[in-house]
C-alpha positions in Angstrom: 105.9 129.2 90.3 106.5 131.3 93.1 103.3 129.8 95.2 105.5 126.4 94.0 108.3 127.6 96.0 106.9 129.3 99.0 104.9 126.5 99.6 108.2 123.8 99.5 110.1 126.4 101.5 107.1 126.6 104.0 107.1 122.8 104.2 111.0 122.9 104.6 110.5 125.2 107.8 108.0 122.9 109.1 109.9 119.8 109.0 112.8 121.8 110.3 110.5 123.1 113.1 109.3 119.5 114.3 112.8 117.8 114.4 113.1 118.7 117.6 110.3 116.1 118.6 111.6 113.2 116.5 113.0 111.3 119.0 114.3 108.1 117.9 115.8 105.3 119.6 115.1 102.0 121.3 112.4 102.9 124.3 113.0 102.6 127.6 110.5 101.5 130.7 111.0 103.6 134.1 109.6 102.0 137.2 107.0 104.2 138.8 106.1 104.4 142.4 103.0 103.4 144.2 101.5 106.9 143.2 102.4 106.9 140.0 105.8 109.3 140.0 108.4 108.2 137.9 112.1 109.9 138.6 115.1 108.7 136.7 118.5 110.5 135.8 120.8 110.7 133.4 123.7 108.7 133.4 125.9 111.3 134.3 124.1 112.0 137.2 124.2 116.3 136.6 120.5 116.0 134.9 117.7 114.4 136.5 113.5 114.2 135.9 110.1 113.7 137.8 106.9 112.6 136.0 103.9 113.4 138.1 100.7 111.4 136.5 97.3 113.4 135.8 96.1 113.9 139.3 98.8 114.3 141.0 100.2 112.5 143.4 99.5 111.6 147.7 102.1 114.3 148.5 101.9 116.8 145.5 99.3 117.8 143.1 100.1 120.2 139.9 98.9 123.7 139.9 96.9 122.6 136.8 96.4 119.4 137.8 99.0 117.5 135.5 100.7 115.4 134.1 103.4 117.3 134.0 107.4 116.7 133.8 110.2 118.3 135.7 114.0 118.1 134.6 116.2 119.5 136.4 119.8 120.2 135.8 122.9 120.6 138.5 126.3 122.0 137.1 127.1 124.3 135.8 124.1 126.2 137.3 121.2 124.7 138.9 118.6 125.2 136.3 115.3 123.1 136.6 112.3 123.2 133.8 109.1 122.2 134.2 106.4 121.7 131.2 102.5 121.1 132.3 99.3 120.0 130.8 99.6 123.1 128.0 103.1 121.5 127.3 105.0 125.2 127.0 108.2 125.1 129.4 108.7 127.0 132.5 112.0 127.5 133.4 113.5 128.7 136.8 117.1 129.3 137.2 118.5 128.4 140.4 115.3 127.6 142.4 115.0 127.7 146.1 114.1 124.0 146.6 117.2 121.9 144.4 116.8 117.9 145.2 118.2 116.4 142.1 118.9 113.4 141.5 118.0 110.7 142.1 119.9 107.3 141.4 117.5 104.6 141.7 116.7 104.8 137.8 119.3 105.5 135.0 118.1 106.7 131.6 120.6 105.2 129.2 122.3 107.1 126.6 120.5 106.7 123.2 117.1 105.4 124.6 114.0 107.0 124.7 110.8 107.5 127.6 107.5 108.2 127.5 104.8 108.4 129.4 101.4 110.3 129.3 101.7 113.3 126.5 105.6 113.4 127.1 108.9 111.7 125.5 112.2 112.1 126.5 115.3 111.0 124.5 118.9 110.2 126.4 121.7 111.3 124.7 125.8 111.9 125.7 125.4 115.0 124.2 122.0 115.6 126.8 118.7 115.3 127.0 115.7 115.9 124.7 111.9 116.1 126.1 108.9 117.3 124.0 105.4 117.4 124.8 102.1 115.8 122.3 101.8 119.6 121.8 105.1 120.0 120.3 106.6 122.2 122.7 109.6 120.8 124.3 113.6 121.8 125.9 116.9 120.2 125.4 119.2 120.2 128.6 122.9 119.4 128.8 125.9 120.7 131.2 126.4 123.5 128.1 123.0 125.1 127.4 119.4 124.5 128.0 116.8 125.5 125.1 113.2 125.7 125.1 110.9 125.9 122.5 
């Protein structure tokens, strides 16, 4: 009985765990350049990403070579995360170079991205991103969380 229990509360935990990386929602295609980048930002405008494909790209190449996904994040602090091949996030509070965003591309509230091993959900509340690895962050004007 109590191997019963540990294992449903184990399974519990797990599901619990991953929900973080459920992101549902209608998709939504981003334009990418000539090299393969692909920046968008929220609707808000305070949030903005940058997908560099596997390679790299003319002008920047990855320390480990990519893909790998930036967000970054304006008010109330300039915040900016970053999440690489191995998929666990980096983040860098107020970082010397602080170019978001872009407003060619809006990411629509309740859609979702993806490209390569990431996906990205749009939301009022903020955004969600997670890696095939299941490491991910959630971003929004009141916290940023990575896991």
């Amino acid at each position: 009985m109590g191997k019963v229990l540990l294992a449903a509360a184990l399974a519990t935990l797990l599901t619990c765990a991953a929900a973080p990386t459920a992101l549902a929602g209608p998709m939504q295609t981003m334009k990418a350049d000539a090299d393969g980048l692909v920046v968008f930002t929220m609707p808000s405008g305070n949030i903005g990403c940058t997908y560099v494909p596997e390679g790299g790209t003319s002008v920047y190449e990855p320390a480990d070579g990519g893909p790998e996904l930036i967000c970054e994040r304006v008010e109330p602090v300039y915040v900016a995360v970053r999440i690489g091949r191995d998929g666990r996030p980096q983040r860098t509070d107020n970082p010397d170079e602080q170019g978001c965003c872009s407003l060619d591309q809006k990411f629509a509230y309740g859609r979702r991205w993806s490209e390569g091993p990431f996906a990205c959900k749009s939301e009022k509340s903020g955004l969600t991103c997670t890696s095939a690895r299941g490491h991910g962050f959630s971003m929004s004007r009141a916290a940023i969380r990575t896991w």
